[in-house]
C-alpha positions, -999 to 999 in steps of 0.1 A, spaced: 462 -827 503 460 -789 514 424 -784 500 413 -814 514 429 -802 549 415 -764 549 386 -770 533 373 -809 538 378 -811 570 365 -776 584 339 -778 610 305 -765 604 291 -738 626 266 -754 650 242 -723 645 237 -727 615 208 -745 603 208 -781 575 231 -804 565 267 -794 551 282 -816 514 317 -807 506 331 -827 478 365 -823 467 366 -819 427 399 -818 416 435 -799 428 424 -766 447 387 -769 439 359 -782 465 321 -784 459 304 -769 494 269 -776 496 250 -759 528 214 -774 518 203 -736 508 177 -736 484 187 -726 450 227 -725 456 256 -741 461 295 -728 463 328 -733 447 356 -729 466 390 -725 450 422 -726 475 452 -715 464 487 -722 472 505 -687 483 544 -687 489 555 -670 522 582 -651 514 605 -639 547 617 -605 547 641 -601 575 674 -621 583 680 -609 611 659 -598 647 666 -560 652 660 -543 689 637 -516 680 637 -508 719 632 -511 756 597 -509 774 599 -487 808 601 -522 827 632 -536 812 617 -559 787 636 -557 750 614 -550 720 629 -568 691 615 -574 653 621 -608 650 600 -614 613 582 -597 588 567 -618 563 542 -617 529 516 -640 518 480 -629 519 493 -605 550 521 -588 556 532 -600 591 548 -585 616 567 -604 644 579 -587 676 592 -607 706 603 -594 738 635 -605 750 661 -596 779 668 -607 811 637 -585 826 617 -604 802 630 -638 815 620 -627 848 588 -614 836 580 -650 820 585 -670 851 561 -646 874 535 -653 851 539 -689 843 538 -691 884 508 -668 887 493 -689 856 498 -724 878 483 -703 908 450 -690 892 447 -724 871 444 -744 899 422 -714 917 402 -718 892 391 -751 885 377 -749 922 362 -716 930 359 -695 895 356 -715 864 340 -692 842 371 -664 853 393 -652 831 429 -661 826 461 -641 830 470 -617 807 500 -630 780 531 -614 786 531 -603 746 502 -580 754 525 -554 770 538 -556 729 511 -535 720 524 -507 736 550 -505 707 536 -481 681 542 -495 644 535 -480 610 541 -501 580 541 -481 538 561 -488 512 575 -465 486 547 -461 466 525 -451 492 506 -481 503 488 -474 541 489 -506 559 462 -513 587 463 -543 609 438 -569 600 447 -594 624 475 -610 646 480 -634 674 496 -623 708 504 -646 732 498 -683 734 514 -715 751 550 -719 741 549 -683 728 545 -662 752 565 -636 743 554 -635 709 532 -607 693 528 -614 656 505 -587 638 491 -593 601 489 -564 579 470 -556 549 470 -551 517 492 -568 506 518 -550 486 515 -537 454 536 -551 426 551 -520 417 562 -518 452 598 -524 458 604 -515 498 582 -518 529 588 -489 552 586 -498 591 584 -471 618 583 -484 653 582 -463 686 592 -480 716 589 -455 744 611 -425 731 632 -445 709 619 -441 668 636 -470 646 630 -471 609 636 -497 587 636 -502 547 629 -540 536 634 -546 504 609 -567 486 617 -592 463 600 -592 428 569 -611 426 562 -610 464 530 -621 467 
């Protein structure tokens, strides 16, 4: 059901030239055909447990406007995510300012400047937290990818690490500067994290 889901129903790239054959061929392996001369793929997808790292959301700090900086997840599968949220009445405040601007501009415009571009998301002021992410035997993690911002989420800066860690590895090491305040964190990893 998953293969058929990531891989079946994907959408082909409308730059791309010829006709696109994907033929599912049995659990996690899927047939791709992109009408190139002289090849064809095979895709394998594989099921990867997420395992969760933190119980609890720790405040790491407060931004020079108020808003709370808290670590709300850190996670492993093919990342390492990192989840921050910013919380606290400023934030609150902050949130209702720009869903109001957001209704403003929106219906701005739709008349007078459809191509402009939208409002910043309140997560983006996130960033200015400064993370580093090792472990204890010396992995560097860089940021590969993340997602800040986004209906319903606002607030919500999620940042995906990599490598992944390696299995010798036993405790991810988390530095975060939030203005002048330096928290550090040891989170255990579980054996056979992903």
């Amino acid at each position: 059901m998953a293969t058929d889901m990531i891989v079946m129903t994907c959408g082909r790239d409308p730059r791309e030239p010829g006709e696109t054959h994907k033929h599912l061929l049995g659990d996690g392996l899927v047939h791709v055909d992109y009408s190139e001369p002289g090849q064809v793929f095979l895709v394998q997808v594989m099921r990867i447990p997420r395992v969760p790292l933190l119980d609890d959301a720790k405040q790491l700090g407060v931004l020079h406007d108020g808003i709370e900086v808290w670590l709300t997840g850190i996670s492993v599968d093919n990342f390492v995510t990192v989840t921050l949220e910013g919380r606290g009445a400023a934030a609150d405040s902050a949130l209702q300012n720009y869903r109001d601007e957001r209704t403003s501009w929106e219906l701005h415009a739709v008349k007078y400047q459809p191509d402009a571009r939208p409002l910043a998301w309140p997560a983006e002021r996130l960033r200015t937290a400064s993370l580093t992410l090792t472990d204890d035997v010396g992995t560097d993690y860089r940021i590969d990818s993340g997602q800040t911002g986004g209906d319903g989420r606002e607030w919500v800066d999620a940042s995906q690490y990599r490598p992944t860690p390696r299995s010798e590895a036993t405790t991810l090491q988390l530095a975060a500067r939030v203005g002048s305040s330096l928290t550090t964190l040891d989170v255990p990893l579980p054996a056979n994290t992903p």
